[in-house]
KOLVEXTI-417229 format. One line per 8 residues: for each residue x negated, z, y of C-alpha. Coordinates in pm, 1 decimal. Example, Ala and Ser with C-alpha at 12.3 -4.5 7.8 and 13.67 -1.06 7.14 Angstrom:
-1230.0,780.0,-450.0  -1367.0,714.0,-106.0
END
This chain:
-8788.3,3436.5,-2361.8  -8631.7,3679.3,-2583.2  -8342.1,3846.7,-2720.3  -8200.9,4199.5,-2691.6  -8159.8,4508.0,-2446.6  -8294.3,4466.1,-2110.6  -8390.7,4574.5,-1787.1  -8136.2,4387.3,-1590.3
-8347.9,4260.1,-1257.3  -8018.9,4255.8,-1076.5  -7961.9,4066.0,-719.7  -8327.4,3999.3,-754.7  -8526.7,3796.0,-440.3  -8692.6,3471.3,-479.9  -9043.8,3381.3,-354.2  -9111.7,2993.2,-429.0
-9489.5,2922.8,-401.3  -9568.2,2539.0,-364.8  -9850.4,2404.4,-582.3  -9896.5,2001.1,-470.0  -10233.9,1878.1,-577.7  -10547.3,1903.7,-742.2  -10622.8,2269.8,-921.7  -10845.1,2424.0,-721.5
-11022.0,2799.9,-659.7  -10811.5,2829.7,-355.4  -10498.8,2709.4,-568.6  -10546.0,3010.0,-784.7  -10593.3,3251.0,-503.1  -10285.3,3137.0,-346.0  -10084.2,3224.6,-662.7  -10262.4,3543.5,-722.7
-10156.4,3677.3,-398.5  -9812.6,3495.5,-460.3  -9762.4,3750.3,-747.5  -9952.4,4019.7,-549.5  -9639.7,3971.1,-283.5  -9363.4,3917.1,-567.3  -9439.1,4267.5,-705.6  -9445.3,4407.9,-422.3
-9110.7,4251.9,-307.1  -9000.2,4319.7,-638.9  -8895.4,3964.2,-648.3  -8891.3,3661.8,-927.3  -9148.1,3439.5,-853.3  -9087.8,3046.7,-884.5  -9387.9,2819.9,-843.5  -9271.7,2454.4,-810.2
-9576.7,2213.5,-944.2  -9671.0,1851.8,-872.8  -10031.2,1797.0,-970.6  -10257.4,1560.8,-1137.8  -10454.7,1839.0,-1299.0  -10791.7,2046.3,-1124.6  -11106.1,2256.8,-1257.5  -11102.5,2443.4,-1545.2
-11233.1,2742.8,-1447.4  -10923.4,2774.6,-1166.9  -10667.1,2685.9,-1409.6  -10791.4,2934.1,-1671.7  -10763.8,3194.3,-1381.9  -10368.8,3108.1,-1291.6  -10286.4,3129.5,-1706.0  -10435.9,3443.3,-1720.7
-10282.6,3585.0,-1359.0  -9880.0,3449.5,-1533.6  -9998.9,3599.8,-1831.7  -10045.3,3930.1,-1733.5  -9781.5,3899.1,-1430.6  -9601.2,4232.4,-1352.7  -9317.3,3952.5,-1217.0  -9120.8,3729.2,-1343.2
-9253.6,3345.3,-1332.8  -9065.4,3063.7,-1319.0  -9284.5,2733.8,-1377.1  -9086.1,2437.0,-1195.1  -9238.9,2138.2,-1229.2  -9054.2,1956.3,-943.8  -8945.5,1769.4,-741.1  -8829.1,1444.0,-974.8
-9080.7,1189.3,-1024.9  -9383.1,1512.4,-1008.8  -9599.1,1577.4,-1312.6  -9738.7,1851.7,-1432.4  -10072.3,1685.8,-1608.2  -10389.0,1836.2,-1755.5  -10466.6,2164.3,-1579.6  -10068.8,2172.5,-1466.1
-9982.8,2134.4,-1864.0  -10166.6,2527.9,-1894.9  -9992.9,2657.4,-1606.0  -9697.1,2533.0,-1654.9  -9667.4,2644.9,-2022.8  -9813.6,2990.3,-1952.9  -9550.1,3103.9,-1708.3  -9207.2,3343.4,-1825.9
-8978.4,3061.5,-1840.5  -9085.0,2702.8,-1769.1  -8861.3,2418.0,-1635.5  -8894.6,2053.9,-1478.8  -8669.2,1869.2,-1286.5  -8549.5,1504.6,-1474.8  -8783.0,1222.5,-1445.1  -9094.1,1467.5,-1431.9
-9388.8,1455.6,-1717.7  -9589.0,1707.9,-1831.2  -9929.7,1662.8,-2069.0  -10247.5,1440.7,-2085.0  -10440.3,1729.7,-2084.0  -10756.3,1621.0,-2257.9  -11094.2,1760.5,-2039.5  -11215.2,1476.2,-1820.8
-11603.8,1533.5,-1620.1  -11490.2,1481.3,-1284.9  -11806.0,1277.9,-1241.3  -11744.0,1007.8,-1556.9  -11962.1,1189.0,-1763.7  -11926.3,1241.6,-2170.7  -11699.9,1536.7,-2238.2  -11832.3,1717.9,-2632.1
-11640.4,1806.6,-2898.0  -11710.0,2150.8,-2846.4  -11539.6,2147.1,-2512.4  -11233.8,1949.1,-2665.5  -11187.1,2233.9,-2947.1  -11178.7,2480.5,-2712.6  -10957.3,2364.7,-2485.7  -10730.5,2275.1,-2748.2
-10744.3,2643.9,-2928.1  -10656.2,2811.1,-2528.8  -10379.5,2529.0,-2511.9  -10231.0,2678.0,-2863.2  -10295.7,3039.4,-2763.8  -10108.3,2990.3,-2425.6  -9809.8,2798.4,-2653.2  -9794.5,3106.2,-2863.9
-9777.5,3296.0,-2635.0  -9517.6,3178.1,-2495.7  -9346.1,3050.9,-2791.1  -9320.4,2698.0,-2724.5  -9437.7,2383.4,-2907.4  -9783.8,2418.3,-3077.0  -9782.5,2099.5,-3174.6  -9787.1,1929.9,-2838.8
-10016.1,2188.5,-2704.0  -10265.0,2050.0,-2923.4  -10154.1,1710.0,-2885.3  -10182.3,1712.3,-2561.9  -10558.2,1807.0,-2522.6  -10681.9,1621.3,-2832.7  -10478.7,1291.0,-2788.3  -10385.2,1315.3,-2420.8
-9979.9,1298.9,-2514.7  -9774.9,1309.1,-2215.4  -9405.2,1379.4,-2274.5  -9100.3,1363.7,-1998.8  -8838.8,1614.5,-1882.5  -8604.9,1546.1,-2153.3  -8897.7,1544.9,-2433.7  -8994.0,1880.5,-2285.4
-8672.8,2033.5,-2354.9  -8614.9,1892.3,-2649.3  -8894.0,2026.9,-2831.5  -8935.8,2333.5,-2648.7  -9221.8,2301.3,-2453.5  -9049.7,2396.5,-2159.5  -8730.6,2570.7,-2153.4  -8456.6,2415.8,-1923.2
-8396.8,2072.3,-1698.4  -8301.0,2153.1,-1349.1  -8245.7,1892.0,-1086.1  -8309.2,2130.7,-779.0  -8384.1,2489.4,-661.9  -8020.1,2556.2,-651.5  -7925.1,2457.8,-1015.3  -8286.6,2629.3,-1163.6
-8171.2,2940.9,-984.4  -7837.1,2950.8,-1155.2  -7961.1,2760.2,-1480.3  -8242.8,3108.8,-1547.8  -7984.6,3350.9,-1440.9  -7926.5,3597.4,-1746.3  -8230.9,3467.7,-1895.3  -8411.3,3755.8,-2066.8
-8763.0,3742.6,-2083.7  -9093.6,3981.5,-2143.1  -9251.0,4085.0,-1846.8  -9532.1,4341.7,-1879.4  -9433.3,4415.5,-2255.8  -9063.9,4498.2,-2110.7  -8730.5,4269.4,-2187.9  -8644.6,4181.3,-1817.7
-8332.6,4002.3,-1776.7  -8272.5,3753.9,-1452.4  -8027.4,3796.7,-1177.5  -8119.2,3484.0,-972.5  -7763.9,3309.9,-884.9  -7723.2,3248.5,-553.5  -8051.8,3473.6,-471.6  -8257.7,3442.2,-132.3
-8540.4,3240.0,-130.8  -8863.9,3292.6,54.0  -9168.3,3051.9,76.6  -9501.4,3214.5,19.2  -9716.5,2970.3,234.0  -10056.6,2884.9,260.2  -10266.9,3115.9,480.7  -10460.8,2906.2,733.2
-10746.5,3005.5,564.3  -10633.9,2899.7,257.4  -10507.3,2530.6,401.4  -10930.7,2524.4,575.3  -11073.2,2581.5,204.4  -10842.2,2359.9,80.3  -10971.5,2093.7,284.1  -11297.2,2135.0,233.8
-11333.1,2308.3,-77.4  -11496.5,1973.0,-242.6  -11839.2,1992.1,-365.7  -11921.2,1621.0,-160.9  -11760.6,1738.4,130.7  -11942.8,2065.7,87.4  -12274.4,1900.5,109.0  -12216.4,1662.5,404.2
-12094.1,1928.6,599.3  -12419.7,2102.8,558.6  -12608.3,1805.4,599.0  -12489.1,1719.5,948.9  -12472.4,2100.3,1000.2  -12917.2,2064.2,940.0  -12968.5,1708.1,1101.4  -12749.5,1852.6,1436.3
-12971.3,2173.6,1441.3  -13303.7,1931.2,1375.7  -13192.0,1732.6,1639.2  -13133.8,2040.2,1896.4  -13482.4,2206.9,1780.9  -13654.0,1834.5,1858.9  -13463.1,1781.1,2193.8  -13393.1,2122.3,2344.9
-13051.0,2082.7,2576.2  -12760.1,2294.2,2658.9  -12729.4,2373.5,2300.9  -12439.3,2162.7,2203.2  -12624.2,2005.4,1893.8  -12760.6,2331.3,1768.2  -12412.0,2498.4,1785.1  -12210.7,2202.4,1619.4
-12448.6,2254.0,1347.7  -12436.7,2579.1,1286.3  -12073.6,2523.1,1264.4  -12088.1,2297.4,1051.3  -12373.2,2486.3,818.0  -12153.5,2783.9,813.7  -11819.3,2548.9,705.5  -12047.8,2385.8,404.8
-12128.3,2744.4,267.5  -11753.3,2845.4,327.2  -11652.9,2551.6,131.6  -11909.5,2653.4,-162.6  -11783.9,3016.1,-139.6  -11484.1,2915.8,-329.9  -11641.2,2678.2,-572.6  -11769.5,2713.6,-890.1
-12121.9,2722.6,-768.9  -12469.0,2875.7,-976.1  -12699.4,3090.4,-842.1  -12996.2,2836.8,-916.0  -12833.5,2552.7,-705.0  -12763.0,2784.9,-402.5  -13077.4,2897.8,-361.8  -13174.9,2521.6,-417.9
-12989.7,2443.2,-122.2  -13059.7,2728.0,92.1  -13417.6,2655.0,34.2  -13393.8,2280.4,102.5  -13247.3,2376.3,420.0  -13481.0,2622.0,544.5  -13789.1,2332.3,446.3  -13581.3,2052.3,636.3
-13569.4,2308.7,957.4  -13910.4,2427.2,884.8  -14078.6,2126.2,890.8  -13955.2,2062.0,1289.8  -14113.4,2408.4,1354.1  -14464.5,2367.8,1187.5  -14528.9,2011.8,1212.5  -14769.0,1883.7,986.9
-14775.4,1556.5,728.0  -14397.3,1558.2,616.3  -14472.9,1797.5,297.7  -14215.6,2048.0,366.4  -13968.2,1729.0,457.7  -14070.5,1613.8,133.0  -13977.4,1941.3,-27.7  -13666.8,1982.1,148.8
-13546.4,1629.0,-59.1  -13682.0,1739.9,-375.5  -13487.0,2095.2,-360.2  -13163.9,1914.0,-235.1  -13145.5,1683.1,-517.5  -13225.2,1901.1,-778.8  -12946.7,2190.3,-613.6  -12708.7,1851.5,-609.6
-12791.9,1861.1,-995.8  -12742.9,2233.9,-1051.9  -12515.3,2311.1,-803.7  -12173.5,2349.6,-942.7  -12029.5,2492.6,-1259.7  -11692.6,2312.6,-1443.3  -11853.6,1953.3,-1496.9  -11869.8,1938.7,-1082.9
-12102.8,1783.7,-916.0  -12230.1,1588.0,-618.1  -12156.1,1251.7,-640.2  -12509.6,1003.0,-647.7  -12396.7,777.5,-346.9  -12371.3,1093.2,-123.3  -12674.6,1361.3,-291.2  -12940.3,1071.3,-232.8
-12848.9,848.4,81.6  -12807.6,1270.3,214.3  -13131.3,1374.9,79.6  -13352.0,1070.4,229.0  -13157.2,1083.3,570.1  -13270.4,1460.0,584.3  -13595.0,1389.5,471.5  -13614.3,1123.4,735.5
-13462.7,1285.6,1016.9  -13708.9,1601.2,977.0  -14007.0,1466.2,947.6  -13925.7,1182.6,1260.1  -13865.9,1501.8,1444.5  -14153.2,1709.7,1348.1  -14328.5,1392.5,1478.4  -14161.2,1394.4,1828.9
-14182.2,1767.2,1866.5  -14611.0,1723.4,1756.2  -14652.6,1483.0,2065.9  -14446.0,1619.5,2281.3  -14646.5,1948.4,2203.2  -15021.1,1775.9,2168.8  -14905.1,1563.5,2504.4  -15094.0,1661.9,2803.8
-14936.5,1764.8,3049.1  -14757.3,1550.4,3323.0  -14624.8,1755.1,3639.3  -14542.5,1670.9,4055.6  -14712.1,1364.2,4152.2  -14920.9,1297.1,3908.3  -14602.6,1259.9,3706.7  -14575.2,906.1,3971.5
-14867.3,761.3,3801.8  -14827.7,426.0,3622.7  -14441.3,436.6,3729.4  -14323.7,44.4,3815.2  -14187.9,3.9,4152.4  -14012.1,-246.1,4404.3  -14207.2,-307.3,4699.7  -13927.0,-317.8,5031.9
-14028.1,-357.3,5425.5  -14339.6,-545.4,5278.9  -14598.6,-732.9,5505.1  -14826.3,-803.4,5264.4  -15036.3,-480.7,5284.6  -14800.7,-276.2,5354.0  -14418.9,-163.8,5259.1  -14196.4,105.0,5166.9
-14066.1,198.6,4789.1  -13791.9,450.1,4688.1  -13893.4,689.6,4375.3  -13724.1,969.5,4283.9  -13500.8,970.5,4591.8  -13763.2,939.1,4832.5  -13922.9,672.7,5051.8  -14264.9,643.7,5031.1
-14528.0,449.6,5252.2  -14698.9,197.6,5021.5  -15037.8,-9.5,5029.4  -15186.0,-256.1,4798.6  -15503.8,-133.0,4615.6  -15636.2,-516.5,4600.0  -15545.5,-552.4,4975.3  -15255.8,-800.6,4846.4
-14931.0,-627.6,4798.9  -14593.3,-806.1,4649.2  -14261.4,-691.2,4561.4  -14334.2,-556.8,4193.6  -14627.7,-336.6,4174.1  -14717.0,-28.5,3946.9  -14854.9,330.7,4137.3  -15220.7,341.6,4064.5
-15275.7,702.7,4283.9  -15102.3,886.1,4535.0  -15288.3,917.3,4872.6  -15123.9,1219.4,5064.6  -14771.8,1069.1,5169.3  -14873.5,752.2,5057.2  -14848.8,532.2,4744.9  -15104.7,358.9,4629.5
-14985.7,11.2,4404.2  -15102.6,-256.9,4245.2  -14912.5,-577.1,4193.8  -14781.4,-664.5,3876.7  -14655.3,-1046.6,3908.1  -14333.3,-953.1,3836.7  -14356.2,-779.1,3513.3  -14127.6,-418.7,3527.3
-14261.4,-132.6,3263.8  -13983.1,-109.8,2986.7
END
């Protein structure tokens, strides 16, 4: 905030954006446009937080979009008993003027690898030298900045205010509104000053293609989508139907790419993926030994590896137990489809042959059996005919059997 002469943003709208949960590509979309729509509305924008904290590469995105907003923002991290941790401690910092409600926290923002893996020094420093910038910025407290990313300090409501990390306690929308009006502040290199008191407030919601990326925009989620996406379209290329299987799993293929569109994928791992894929699906369609099946496993665990940017990645229990179920599943399938192929072929009666039947109207020689909706005339080939019996030939309109004790063909 500063002091001096102003632009006076008088009888200014409000547009609240919700942020509740993890950090996320979409997250910072859905604020981008939020201050896409605030300009244009020539509104202040308030963005009430709860969240445990999110990738790095997303919240790096939302500092820089409140840092260069041509709107006011207002960070509130709300409502009480919310936090504003890790990723949420950038965002939250970086915005025009930043608030919480009381019994709120804001800090422990030390990098974590979402996967339990070491985090370096190198990444520490770093994150601690954008934490000070953003502070700067913003004037607020370097200290804590640093604090927070190096020692993981979390701080409450009252702390916050006290030391000027954030600038104001407010216990709702009503009292933040009235508690920032006349609040000067810099927005775009100009002194803005607030007119929010009693101002209308519009939600900016989700799109419903934001709340469907939301959902699925997980890199485990990601790859089980396009795993039953490939086993569904195996399954439809090894047992051709009406087409249900093949079109659930294109579906579902096309929801597992959707889902990586907006994560922090490399190039590498997608075509990694694509290519274990196009080996699991290949190996249904040229049936040989299980080499491309083997392939497909070897390129999906190494894409699982590669895959995503921003310490992501695909968690062990899911990448293998996938990758061998794939493997599996193709090559049992290239194996059905082989036989089925190699199989000679079995048409009209001859189809009869070998089929188990029940003997009815029997005399000992001869009787009468229903197959395939039909009664047939049926002799004995041994001259001794009983009630179970297998078809040995077909003899014009008759059946010709022979008696299996009792013993039906499974």
């Amino acid at each position: 905030m500063t002091g001096g002469s102003a632009r006076s943003a008088t009888n200014s709208p409000v547009l609240l954006a919700e942020v509740d949960g993890p950090i996320t590509p979409v997250v910072a979309e859905y604020l981008a446009d939020a201050v896409d729509e605030a300009e244009t509305r020539s509104a202040v924008l308030v963005v009430s937080i709860d969240t445990p904290g999110g990738l790095d590469v997303s919240m790096r995105e939302i500092v820089q979009t409140f840092l260069n907003s041509p709107v006011p923002v207002v960070a509130y991290v709300s409502p009480e008993g919310s936090r504003a941790a890790s990723a949420g401690t950038f965002i939250t910092m970086a915005a025009h003027v930043a608030t919480m409600a009381p019994a709120t926290s804001i800090g422990a923002a030390t990098p974590v690898d979402l996967q339990g893996g070491e985090i370096t020094d190198k990444v520490i420093n770093d994150a601690a030298a954008f934490a000070v910038s953003v502070a700067e910025r913003r004037d607020r407290d370097v200290e804590f900045a640093e604090a927070s990313v190096r020692d993981g300090t979390s701080i409450t409501a009252r702390e916050a205010t006290e030391t000027d990390v954030v600038d104001l306690m407010a216990t709702d929308l009503d009292d933040l509104l009235a508690a920032i009006d006349g609040l000067t502040v810099e927005v775009d290199g100009v002194d803005t000053t607030l007119s929010t008191a009693g101002a209308t407030v519009e939600r900016f919601e989700l799109s419903i293609l934001h709340r469907i990326l939301g959902r699925i925009a997980d890199p485990n989620l990601a790859i089980l989508l396009l795993s039953i996406g490939t086993l569904a379209i195996i399954y439809e290329a090894a047992n051709p139907g009406l087409g249900f299987a093949g079109i659930a799993g294109a579906i579902a293929v096309i929801l597992g790419f959707f889902a990586l569109s907006v994560l922090p994928v490399t190039t590498a791992g997608v075509v990694l993926l694509i290519l274990a894929v196009a080996l699991f699906i290949g190996e249904v369609f040229v049936p040989g030994v299980g080499v491309m099946a083997a392939g497909g496993v070897i390129a999906l665990l190494l894409s699982g590896l590669f895959l995503f940017e921003d310490t992501l990645s695909v968690s062990a229990p899911v990448l293998w137990p996938t990758a061998l179920v794939l493997g599996f599943g193709a090559a049992y399938a290239s194996r059905a489809v082989f036989k089925s192929r190699f199989a000679p072929p079995s048409t009209g009666l001859d189809a009869m042959l070998g089929r188990s039947v029940t003997v009815e109207s029997n005399d000992g020689v001869h009787g009468t059996a229903f197959v395939d909706g039909t009664w047939w005339s049926v002799r004995a080939e041994d001259g001794v005919l009983e009630e179970e019996a297998r078809i040995v030939a077909v003899d014009g309109l008759e059946l010709v059997v022979q008696s299996t004790g009792g013993e039906h063909e499974s």
